[in-house]
C-alpha positions in Angstrom: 62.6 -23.2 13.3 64.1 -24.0 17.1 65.8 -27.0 17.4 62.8 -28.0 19.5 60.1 -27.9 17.3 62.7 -30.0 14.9 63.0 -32.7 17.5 59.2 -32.8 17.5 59.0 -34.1 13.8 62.0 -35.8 13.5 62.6 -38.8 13.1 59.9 -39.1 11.6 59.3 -43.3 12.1 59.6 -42.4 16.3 58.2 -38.7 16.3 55.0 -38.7 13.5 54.8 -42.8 13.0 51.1 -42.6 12.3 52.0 -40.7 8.8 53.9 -43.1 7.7 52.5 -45.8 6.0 53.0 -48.4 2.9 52.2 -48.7 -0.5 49.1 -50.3 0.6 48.0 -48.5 3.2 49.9 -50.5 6.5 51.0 -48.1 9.4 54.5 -48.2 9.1 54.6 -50.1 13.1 53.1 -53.4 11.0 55.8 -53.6 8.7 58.7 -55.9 9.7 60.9 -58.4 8.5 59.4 -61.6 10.3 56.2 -60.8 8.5 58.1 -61.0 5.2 59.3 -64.3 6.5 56.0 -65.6 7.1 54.7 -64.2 4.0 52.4 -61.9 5.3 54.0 -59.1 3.6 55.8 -58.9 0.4 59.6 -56.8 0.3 57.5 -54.3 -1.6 56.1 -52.9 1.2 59.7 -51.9 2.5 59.6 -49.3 -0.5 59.8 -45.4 0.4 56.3 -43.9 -0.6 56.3 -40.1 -2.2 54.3 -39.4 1.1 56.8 -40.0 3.5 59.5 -38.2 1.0 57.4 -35.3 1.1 57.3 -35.4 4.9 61.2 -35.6 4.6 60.9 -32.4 2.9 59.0 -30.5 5.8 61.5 -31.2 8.3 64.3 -30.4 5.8 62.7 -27.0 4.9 62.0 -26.2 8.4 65.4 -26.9 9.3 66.4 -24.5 6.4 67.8 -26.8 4.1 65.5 -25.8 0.9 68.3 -27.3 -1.3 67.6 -30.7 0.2 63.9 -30.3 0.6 63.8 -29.7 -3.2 65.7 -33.0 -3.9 63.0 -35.1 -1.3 60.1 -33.3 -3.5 62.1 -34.6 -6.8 62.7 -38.2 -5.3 58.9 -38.1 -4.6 58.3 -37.9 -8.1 60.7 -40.3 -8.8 58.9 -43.2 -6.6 55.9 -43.7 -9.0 58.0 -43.7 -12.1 59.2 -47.6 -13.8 63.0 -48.2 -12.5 63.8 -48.6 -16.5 62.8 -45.2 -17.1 64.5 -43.7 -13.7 67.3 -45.1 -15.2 66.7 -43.7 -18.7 66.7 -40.3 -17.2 70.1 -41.0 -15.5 71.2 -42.1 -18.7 70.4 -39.3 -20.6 71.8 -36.3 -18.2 74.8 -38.2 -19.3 77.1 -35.6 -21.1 77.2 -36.6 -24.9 74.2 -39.1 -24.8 71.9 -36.9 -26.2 71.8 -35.1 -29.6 70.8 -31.7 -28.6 68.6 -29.7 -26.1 65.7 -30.0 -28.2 65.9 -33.7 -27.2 66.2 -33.3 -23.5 63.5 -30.8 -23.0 61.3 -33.3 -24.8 62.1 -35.9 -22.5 61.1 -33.4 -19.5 57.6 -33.1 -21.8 57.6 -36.9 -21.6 57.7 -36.9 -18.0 55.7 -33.8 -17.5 52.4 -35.7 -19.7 52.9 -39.2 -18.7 53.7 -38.9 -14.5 53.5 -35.4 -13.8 56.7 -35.0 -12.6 56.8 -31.7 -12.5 60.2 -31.0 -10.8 61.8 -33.5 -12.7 61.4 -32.4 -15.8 61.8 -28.5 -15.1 65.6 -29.9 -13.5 65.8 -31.6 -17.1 65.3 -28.6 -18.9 67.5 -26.5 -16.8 70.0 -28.9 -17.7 69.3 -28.8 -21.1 69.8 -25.0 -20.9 73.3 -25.5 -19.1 74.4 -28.0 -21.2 74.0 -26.5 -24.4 75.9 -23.6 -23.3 79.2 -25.9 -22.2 78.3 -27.9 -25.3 77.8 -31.2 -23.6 75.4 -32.5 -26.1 77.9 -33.6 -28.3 79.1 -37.0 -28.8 82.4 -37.5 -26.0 83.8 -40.6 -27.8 
């Protein structure tokens, strides 16, 4: 892609403002910090939606950087998932946390059945594959 068609969809909040919107539904242009402090709007709404992570991920690919499209699409997945179990997953691509690969490809299951995180769980099972060949599932400590 030229560098001109780039600059036409990025950055996205000055270029494509009308696609961006909040967890409810607000165009992107109502949200601001004075209406937190008025209590119009909660902090909440200050939260990155998959939508607009997926939009990151155009411009990205069209720039021809698949490697960080890829890693918007898996954030996306990310945004709908409870911040305890974002934080599980962290926990458990931990070398020597887990028990085997068995374990970690049923955890990608988990989050295949229970948020459809797709990308997330095939990244979990390819490092399950990569860490049972440097032997990383056993115990460190």
């Amino acid at each position: 892609m030229t560098r001109k068609k780039l600059d036409a969809l990025y950055p996205l909040d000055e270029k494509q403002p009308e696609k961006l919107l909040s967890r409810s539904g607000r165009p992107f242009a109502a949200l601001s910090f004075e209406a937190v402090a008025d209590g119009t709007l909660d902090q909440g709404e200050f939260a990155i939606t998959a939508k607009a992570l997926h939009l990151q991920a155009e411009v990205a690919r069209a720039a021809g950087r698949e490697s960080v499209a890829r890693n918007f699409e898996r954030a996306a997945e990310l945004v709908d998932i409870p911040q305890e179990t974002v934080m599980e997953i962290y926990e458990w691509l931990r070398p020597g946390r887990l028990a085997s690969e068995a374990a970690l490809r049923e955890k990608a299951d988990f989050l295949r059945r229970e948020y459809g995180a797709e990308r997330i769980a095939a990244m979990l099972e390819e490092a399950a594959a990569v860490y049972e060949r440097r032997g990383l599932f056993r115990p460190r400590y």
